[in-house]
DSSP file (Angstrom, degrees, kcal/mol; ACC not computed):
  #  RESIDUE AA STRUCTURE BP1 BP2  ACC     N-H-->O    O-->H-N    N-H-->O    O-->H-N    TCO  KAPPA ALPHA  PHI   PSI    X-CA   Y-CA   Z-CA
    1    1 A X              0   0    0      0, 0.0     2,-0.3     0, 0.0     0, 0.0   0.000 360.0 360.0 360.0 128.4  -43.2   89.8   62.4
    2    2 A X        -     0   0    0     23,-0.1     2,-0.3    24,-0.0    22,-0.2  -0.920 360.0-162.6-110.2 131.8  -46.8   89.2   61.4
    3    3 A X        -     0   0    0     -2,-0.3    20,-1.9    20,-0.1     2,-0.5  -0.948   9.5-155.3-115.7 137.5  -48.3   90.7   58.1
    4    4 A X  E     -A   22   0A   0     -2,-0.3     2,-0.3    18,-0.2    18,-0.2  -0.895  14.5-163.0-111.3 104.6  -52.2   90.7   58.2
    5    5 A X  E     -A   21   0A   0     16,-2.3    16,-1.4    -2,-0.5     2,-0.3  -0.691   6.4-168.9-104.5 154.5  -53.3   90.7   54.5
    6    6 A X  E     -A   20   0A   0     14,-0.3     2,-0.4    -2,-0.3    14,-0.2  -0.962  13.3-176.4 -97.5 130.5  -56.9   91.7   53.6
    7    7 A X  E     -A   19   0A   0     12,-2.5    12,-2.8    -2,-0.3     2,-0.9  -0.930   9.6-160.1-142.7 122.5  -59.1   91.5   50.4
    8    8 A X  E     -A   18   0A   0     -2,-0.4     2,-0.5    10,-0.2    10,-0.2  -0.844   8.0-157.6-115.7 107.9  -62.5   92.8   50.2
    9    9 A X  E     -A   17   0A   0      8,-3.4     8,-1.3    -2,-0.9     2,-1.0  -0.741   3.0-164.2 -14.4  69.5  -64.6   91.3   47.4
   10   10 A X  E     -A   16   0A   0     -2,-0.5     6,-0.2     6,-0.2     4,-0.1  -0.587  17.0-166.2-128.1 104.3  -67.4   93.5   46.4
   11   11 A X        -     0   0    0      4,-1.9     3,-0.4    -2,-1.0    -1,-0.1   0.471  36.7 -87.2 -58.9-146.2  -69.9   91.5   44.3
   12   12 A X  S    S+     0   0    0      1,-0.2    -1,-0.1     2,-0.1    -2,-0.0   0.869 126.0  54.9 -80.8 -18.9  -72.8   92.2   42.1
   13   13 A X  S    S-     0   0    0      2,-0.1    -1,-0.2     0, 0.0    -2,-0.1   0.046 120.8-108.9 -68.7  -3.2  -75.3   92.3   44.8
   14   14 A X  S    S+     0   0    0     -3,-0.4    -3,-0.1     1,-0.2    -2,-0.1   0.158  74.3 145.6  69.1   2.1  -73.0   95.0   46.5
   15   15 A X        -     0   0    0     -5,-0.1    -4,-1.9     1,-0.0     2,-0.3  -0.306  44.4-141.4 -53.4 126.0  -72.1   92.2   49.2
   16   16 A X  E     -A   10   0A   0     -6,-0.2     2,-0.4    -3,-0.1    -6,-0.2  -0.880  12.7-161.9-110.6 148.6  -68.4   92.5   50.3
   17   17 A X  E     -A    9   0A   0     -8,-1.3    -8,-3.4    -2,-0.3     2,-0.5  -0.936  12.0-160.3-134.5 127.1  -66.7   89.2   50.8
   18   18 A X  E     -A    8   0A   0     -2,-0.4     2,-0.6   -10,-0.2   -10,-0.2  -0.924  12.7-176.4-128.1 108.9  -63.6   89.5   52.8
   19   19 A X  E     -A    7   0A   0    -12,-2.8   -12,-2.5    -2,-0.5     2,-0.4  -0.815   6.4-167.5-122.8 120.7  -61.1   87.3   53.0
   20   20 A X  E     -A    6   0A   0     -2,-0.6   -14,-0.3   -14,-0.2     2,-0.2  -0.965   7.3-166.7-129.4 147.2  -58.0   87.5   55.3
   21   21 A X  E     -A    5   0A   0    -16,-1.4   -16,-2.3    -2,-0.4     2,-0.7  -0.781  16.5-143.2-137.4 149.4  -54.5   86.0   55.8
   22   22 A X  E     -A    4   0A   0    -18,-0.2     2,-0.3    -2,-0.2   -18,-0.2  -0.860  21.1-163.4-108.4 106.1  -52.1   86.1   58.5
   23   23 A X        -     0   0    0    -20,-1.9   -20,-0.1    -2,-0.7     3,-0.1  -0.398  11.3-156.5 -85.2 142.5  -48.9   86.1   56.9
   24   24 A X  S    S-     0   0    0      1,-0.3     2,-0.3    -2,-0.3    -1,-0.1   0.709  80.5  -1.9-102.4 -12.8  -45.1   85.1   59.5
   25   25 A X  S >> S-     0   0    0    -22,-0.1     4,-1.6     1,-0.0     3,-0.5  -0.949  79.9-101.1 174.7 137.4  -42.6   87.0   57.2
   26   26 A X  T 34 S+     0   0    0     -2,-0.3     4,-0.2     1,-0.2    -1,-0.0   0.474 116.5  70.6 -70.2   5.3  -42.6   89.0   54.0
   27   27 A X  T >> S+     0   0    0      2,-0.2     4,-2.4     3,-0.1     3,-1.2   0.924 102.9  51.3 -68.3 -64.7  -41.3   86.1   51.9
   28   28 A X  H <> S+     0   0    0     -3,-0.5     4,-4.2     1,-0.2    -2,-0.2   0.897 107.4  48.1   6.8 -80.6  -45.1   85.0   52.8
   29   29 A X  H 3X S+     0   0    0     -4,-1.6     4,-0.9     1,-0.2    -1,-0.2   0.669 111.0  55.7 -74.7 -11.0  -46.7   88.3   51.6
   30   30 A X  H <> S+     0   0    0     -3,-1.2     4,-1.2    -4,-0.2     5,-0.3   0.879 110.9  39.7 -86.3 -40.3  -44.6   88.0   48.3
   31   31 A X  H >X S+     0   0    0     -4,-2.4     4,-3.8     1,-0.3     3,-1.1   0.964 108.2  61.2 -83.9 -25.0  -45.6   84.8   47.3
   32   32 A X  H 3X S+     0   0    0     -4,-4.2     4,-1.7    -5,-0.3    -1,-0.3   0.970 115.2  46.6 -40.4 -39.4  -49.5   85.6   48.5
   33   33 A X  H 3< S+     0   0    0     -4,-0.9     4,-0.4     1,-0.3    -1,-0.2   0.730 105.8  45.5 -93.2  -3.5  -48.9   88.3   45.7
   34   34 A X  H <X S+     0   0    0     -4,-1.2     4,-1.2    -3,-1.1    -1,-0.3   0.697 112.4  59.2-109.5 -20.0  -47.5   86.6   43.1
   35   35 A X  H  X S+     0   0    0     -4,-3.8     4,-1.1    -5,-0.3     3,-0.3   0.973 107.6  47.6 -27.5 -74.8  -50.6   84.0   44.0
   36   36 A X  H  < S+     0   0    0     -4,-1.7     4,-0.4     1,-0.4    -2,-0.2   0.488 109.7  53.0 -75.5 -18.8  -53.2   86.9   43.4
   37   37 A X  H >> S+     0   0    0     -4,-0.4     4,-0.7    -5,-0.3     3,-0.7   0.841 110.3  49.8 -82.2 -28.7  -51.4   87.7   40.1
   38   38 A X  H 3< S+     0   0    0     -4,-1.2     4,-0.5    -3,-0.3    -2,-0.3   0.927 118.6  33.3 -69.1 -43.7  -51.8   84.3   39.3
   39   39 A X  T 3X S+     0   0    0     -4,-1.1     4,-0.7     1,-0.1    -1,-0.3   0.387  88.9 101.1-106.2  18.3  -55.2   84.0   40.0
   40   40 A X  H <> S+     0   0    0     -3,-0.7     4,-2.5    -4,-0.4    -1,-0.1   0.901  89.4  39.1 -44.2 -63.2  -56.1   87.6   38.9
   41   41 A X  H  X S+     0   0    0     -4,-0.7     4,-1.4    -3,-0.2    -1,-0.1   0.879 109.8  57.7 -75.4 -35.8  -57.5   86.4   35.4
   42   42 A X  H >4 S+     0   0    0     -4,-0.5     3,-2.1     2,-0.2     2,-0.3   0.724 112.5  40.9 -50.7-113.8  -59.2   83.3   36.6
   43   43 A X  H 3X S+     0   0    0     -4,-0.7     4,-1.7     1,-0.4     3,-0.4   0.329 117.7  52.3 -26.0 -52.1  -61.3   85.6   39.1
   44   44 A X  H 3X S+     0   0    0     -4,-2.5     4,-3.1    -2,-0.3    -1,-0.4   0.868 108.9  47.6 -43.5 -52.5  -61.7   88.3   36.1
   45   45 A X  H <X S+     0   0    0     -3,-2.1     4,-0.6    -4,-1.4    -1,-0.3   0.756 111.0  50.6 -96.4 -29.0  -62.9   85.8   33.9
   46   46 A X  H >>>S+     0   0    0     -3,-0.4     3,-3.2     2,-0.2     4,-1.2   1.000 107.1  57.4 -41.6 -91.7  -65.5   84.6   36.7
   47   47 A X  I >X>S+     0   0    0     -4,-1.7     4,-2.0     1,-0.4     3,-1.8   0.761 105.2  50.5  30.2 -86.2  -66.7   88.1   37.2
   48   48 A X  I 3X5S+     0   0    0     -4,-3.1     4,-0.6     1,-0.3    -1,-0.4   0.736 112.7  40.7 -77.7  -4.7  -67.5   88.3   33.8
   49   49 A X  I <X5S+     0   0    0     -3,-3.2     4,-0.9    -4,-0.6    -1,-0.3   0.366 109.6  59.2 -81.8   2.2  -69.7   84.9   33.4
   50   50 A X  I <X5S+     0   0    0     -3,-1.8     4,-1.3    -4,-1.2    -2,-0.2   0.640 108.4  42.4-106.3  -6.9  -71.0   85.8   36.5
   51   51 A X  I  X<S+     0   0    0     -4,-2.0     4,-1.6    -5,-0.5     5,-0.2   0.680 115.5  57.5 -87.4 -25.1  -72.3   89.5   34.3
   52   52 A X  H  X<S+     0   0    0     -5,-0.6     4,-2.2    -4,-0.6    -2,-0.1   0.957 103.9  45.0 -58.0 -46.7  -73.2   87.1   31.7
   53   53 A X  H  X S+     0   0    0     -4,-0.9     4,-2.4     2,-0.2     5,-0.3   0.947 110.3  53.0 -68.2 -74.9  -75.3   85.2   33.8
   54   54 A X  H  X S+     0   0    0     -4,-1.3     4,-3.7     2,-0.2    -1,-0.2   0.845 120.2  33.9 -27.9 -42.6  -77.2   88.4   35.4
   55   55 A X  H  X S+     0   0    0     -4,-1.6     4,-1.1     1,-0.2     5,-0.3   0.927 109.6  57.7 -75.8 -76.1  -78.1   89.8   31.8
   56   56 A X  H  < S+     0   0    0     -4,-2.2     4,-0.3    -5,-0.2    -2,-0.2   0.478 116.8  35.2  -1.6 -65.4  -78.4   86.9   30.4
   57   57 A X  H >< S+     0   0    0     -4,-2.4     3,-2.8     2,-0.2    -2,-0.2   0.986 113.8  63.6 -67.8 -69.2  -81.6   86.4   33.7
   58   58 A X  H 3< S+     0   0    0     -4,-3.7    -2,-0.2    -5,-0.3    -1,-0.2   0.755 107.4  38.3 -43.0 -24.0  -82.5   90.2   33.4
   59   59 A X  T 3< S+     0   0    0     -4,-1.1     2,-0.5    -3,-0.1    -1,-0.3   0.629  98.2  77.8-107.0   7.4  -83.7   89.9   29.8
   60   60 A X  S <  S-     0   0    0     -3,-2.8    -1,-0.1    -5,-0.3     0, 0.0  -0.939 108.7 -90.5 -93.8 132.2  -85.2   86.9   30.0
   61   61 A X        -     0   0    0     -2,-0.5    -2,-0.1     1,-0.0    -3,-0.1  -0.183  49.4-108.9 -47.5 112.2  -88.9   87.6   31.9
   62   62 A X        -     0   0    0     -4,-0.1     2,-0.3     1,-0.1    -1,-0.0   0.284  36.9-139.2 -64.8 173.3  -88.3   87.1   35.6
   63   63 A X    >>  -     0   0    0      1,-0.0     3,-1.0     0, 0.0     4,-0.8  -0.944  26.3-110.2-135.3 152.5  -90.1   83.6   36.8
   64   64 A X  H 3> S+     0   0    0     -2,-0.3     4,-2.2     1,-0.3     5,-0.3   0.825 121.4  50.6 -58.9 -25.3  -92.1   83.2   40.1
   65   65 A X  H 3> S+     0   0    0      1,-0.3     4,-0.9     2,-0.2    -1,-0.3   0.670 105.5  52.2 -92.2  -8.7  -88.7   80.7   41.3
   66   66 A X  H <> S+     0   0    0     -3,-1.0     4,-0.9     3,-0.2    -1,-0.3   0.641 113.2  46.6-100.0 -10.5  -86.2   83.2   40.2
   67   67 A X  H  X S+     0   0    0     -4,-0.8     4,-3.8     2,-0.2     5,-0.2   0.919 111.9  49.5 -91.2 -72.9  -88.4   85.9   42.7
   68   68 A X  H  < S+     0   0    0     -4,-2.2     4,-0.3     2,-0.2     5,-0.2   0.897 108.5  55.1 -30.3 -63.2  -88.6   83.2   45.5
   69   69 A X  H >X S+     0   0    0     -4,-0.9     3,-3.1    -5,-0.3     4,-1.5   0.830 112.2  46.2 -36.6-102.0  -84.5   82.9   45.0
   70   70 A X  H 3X S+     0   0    0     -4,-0.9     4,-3.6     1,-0.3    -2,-0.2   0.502 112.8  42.2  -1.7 -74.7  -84.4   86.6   45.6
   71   71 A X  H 3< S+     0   0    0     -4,-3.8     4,-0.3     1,-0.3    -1,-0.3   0.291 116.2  53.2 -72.2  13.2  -86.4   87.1   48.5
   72   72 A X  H <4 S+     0   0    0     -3,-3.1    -1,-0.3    -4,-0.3    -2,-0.2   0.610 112.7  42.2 -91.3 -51.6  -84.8   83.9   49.9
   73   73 A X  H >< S+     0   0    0     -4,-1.5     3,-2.2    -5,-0.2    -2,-0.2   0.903 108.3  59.5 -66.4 -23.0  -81.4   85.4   49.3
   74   74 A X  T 3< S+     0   0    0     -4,-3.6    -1,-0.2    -5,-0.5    -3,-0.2   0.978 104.0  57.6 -56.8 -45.5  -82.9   88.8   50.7
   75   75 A X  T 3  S+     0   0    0     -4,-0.3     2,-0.7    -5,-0.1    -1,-0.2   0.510  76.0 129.7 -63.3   1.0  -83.7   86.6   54.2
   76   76 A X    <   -     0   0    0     -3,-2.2     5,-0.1    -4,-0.2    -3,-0.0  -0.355  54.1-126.1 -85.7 143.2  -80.2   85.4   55.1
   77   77 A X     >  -     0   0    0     -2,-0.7     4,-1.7     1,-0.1     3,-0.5  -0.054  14.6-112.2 -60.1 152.9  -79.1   85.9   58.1
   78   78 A X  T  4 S+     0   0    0      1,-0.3     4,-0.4     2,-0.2    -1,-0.1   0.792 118.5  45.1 -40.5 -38.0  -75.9   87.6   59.4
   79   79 A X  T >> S+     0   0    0      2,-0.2     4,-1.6     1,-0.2     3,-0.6   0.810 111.8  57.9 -81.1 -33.2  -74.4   84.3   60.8
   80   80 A X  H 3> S+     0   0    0     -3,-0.5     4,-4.6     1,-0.2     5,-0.3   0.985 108.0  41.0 -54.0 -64.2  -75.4   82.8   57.6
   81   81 A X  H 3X S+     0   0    0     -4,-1.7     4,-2.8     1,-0.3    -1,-0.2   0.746 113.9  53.2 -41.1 -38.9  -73.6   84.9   55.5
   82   82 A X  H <> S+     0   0    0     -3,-0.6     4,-2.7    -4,-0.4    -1,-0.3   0.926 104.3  53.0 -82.1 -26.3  -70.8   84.9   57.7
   83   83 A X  H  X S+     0   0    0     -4,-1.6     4,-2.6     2,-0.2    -2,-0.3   0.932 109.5  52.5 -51.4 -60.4  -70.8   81.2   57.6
   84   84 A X  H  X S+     0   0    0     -4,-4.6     4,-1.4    -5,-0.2    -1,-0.2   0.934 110.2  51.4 -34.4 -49.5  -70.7   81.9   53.6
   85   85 A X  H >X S+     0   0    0     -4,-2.8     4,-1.6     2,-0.3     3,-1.0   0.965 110.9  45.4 -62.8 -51.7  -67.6   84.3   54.3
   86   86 A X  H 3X S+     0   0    0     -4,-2.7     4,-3.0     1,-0.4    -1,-0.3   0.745 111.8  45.8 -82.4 -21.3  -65.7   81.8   56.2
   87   87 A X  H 3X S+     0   0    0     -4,-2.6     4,-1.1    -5,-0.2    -1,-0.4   0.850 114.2  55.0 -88.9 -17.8  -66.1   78.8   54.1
   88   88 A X  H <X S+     0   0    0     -4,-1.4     4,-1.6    -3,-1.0    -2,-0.2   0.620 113.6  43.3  74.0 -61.5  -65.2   81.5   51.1
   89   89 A X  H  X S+     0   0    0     -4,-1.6     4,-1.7     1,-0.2     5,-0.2   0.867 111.5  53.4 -84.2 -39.5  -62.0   82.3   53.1
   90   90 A X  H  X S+     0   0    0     -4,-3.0     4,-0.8     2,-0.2    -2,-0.3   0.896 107.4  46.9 -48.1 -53.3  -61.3   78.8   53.8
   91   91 A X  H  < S+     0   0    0     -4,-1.1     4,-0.3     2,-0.2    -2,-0.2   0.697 109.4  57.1 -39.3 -47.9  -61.4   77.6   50.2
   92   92 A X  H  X S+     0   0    0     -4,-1.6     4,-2.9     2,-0.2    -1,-0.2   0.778 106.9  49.9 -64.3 -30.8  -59.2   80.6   49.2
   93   93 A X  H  X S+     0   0    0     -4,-1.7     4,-0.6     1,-0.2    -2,-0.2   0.812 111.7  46.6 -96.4 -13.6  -56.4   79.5   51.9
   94   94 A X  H  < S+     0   0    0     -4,-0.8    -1,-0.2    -5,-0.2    -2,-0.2   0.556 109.0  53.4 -82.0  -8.9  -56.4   76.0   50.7
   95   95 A X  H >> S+     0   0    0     -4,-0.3     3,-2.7    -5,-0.2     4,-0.8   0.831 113.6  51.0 -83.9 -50.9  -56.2   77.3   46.9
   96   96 A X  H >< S+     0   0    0     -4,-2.9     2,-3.3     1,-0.3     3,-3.1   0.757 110.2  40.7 -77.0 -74.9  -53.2   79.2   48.2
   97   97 A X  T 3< S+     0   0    0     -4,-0.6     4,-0.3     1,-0.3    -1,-0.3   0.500 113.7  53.3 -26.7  -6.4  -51.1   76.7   49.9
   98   98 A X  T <4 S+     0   0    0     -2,-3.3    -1,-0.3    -3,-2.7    -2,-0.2   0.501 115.3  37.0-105.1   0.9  -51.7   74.5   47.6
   99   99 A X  S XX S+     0   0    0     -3,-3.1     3,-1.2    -4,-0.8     4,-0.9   0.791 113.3  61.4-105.5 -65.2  -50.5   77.1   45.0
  100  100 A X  G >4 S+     0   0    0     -4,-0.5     3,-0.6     1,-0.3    -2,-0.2   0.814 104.0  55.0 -26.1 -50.7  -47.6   78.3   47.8
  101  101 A X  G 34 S+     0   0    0     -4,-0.3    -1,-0.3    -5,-0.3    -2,-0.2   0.812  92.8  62.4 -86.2 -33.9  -46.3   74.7   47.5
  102  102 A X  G <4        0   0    0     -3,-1.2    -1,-0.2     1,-0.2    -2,-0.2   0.561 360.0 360.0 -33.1 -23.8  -45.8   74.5   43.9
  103  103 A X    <<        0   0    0     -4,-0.9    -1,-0.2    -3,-0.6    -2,-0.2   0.482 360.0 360.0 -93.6 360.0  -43.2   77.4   44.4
């Protein structure tokens, strides 16, 4: 039996980052969850430096390179982005096995 786990991301930029796992057996999907509790607070705690960061740039008076950024980020392309996703998703299944294997 295959369990197909999905988790959609949705940053500050409204971007949803989507990350999915193919799971063999619900022994699998338990320890994926007791993973996501595990790395619950780290993510949380990301989150909020990453609101820190945002105010932090919103009150300070925007700079012609922080503009450039923008309209840089505005231009990427789909495959770029998706490129983004997959090394995103990758990185997340090598944090869990590597997590998985500790249990």
């Amino acid at each position: 039996m295959r369990i197909r786990v999905e988790i959609i991301v949705q940053t500050q930029t409204n971007d949803n980052l989507k990350l999915s796992l193919e799971l063999e057996s619900v022994k699998e999907e338990l320890r994926l969850l007791r993973f996501i509790k595990f790395k619950e607070q780290d993510i949380v705690n990301q989150l909020i430096a990453q609101k820190c960061q945002l105010l932090d740039k919103n009150s300070e008076p925007s700079s012609f390179e922080d503009n450039n950024f923008l309209e840089e980020n505005k231009r990427l392309t789909r495959q770029e982005q998706e490129i983004r996703q997959q090394e995103i998703q990758s990185q997340f299944e090598s944090n869990y096995q590597s997590e998985v294997c500790k249990y």
